[in-house]
C-alpha positions as CSV (number, residue, x, y, z in Angstrom):
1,X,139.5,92.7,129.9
2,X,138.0,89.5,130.5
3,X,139.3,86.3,133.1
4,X,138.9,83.0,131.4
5,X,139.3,80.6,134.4
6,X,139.6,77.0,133.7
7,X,139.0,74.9,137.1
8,X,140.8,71.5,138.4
9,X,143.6,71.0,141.1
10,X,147.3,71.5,140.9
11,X,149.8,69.0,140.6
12,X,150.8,66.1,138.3
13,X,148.6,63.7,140.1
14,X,145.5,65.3,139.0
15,X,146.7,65.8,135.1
16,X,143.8,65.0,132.4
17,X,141.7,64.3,134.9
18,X,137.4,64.4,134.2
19,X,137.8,67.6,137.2
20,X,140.8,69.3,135.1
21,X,138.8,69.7,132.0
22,X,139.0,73.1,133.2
23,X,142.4,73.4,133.5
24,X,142.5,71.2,129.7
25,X,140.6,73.9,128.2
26,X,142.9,77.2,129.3
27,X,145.4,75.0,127.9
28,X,143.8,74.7,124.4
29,X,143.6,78.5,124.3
30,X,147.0,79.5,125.8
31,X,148.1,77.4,122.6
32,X,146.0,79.2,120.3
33,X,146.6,82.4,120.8
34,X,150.4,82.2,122.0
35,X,149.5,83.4,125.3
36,X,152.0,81.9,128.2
37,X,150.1,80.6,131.2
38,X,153.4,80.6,133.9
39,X,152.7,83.6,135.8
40,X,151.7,82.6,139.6
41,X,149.7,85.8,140.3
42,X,146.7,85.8,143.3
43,X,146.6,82.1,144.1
44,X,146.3,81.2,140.3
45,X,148.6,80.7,137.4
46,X,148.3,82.9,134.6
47,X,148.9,84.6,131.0
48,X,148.1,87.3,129.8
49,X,147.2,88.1,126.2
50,X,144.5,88.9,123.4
51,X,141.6,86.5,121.5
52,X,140.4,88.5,118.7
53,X,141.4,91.7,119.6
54,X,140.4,91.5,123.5
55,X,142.8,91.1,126.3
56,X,142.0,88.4,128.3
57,X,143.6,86.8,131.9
58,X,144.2,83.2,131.3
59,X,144.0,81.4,135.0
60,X,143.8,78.4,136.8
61,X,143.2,78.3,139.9
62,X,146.2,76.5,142.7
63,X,144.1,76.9,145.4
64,X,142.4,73.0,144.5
65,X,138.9,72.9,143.0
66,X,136.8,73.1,146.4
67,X,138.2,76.7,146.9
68,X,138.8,78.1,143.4
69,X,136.7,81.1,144.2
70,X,139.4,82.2,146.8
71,X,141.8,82.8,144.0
72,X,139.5,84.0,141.6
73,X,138.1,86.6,143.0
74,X,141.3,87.8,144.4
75,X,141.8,88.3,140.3
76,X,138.8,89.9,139.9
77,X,139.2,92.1,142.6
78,X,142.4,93.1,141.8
79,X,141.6,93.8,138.1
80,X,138.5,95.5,139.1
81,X,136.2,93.4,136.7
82,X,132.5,92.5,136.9
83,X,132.2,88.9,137.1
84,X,128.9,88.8,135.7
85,X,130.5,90.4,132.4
86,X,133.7,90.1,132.5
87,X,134.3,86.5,133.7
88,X,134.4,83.1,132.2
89,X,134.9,80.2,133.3
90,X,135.7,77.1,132.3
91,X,134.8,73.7,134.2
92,X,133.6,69.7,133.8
93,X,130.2,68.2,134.1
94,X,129.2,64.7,135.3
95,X,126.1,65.4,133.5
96,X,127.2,65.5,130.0
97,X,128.8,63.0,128.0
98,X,132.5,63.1,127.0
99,X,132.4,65.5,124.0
100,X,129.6,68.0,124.8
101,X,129.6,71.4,126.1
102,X,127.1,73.1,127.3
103,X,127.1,77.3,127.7
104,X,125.3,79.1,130.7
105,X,125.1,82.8,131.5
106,X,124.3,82.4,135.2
107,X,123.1,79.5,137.1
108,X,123.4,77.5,140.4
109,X,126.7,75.3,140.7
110,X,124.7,72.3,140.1
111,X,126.7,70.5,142.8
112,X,129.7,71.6,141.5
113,X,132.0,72.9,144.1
114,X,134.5,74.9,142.7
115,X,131.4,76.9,140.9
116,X,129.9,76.7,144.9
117,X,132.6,78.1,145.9
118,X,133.5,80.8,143.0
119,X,129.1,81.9,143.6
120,X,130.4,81.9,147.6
121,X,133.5,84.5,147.1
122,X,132.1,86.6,144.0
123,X,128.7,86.8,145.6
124,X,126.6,86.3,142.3
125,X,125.6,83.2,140.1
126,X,125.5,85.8,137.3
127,X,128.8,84.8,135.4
128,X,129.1,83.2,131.8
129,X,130.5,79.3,132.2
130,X,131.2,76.8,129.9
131,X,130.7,73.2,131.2
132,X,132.9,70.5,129.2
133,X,131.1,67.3,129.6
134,X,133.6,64.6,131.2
135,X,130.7,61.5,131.3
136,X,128.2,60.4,133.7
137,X,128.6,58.9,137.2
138,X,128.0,55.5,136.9
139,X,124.8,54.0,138.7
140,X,126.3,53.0,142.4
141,X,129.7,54.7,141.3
142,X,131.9,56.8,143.5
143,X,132.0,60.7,142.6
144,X,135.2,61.7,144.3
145,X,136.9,58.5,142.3
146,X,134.9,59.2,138.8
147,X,136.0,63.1,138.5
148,X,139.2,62.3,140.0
149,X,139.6,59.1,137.8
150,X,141.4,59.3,134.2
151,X,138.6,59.0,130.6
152,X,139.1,56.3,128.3
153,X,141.2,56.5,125.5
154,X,138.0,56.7,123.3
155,X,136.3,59.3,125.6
156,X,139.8,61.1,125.8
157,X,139.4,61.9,122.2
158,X,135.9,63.1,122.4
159,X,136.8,65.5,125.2
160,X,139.5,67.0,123.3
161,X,137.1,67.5,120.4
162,X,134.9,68.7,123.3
163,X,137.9,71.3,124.5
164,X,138.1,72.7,120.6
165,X,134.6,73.4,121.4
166,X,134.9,75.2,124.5
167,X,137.7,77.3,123.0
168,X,135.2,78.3,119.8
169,X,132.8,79.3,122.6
170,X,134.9,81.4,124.9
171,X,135.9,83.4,121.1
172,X,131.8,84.0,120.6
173,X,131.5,84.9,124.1
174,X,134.3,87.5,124.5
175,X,132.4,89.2,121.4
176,X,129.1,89.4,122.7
177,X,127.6,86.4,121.2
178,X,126.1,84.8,123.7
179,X,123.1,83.8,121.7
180,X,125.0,82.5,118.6
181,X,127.6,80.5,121.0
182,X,124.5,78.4,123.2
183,X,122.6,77.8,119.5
184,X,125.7,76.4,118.2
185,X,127.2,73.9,121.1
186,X,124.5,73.7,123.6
């Protein structure tokens, strides 16, 4: 079984928000695959369910971005998993343009604190993510308001192009195709 984990913080104030790509993307593949994502279970809300013949956890974390490895590996522990095979997980990047993904199989958080935080509580950097670009901080501009700010309408629709992507990725990855999934979207 693998958890998919899509980050961003509960609550309809922080809705398609650049941090709730995360949160976006679980919801692009709870409507794929039929899979209901309602379930409060270990800090997170989640569905259960099958991509392509392998069950998966959909989750996203309510424990607000900063401490989304609380939750996370609660779910891991729980399920007894290996995070660095058996979890995914979803998230934005300030370093990528609206409409771009980019796939890593381990890493540092690169400043990102719910990844900080999920390296912190699962105690490796070892874990397959896919990084949904939300545009760049402005020159002089405010981080907390750009990720916590809403995308242009025009952006909007390249991040949901961007979230169809992430969804095709998660499918390679949950088959073993690392290699095919980073040659084809990073």
């Amino acid at each position: 079984m693998y958890i998919i984990a899509g980050l961003g913080n509960p609550g309809l104030k922080y809705r398609h928000t650049r941090h709730n790509a995360g949160f976006d993307a679980i919801d692009v593949l709870a409507k794929r695959y039929g899979i209901s994502v309602k379930k409060i279970e270990r800090g997170s809300l989640t569905g259960q369910g099958n991509i392509n013949g392998q069950k998966v956890l959909l989750a996203k974390p309510q424990t607000f971005m900063n401490n989304s490895g609380d939750s996370l590996a609660d779910l891991v522990n729980f399920y007894k998993l290996d995070p660095e095979k058996e979890l995914i997980i979803l998230s934005d990047d300030v370093t990528l343009d609206p409409g771009r993904i980019r796939i890593r199989l381990k890493g540092s958080a690169g400043g990102h604190n719910g990844l900080k935080s999920i390296i912190a509580r699962c105690g490796t950097q070892n874990f397959q993510r896919v990084r949904v670009g939300v545009g760049i901080l402005p020159e002089g501009g405010d981080m907390v308001n750009h990720v916590l700010g809403h995308l242009k309408r025009d952006e909007r629709k390249l991040l949901e192009e961007a979230l169809d992507h992430a969804a095709d990725a998660v499918e390679l990855l949950i088959q073993g195709k690392s290699e095919e999934a980073m040659n084809r979207f990073n």
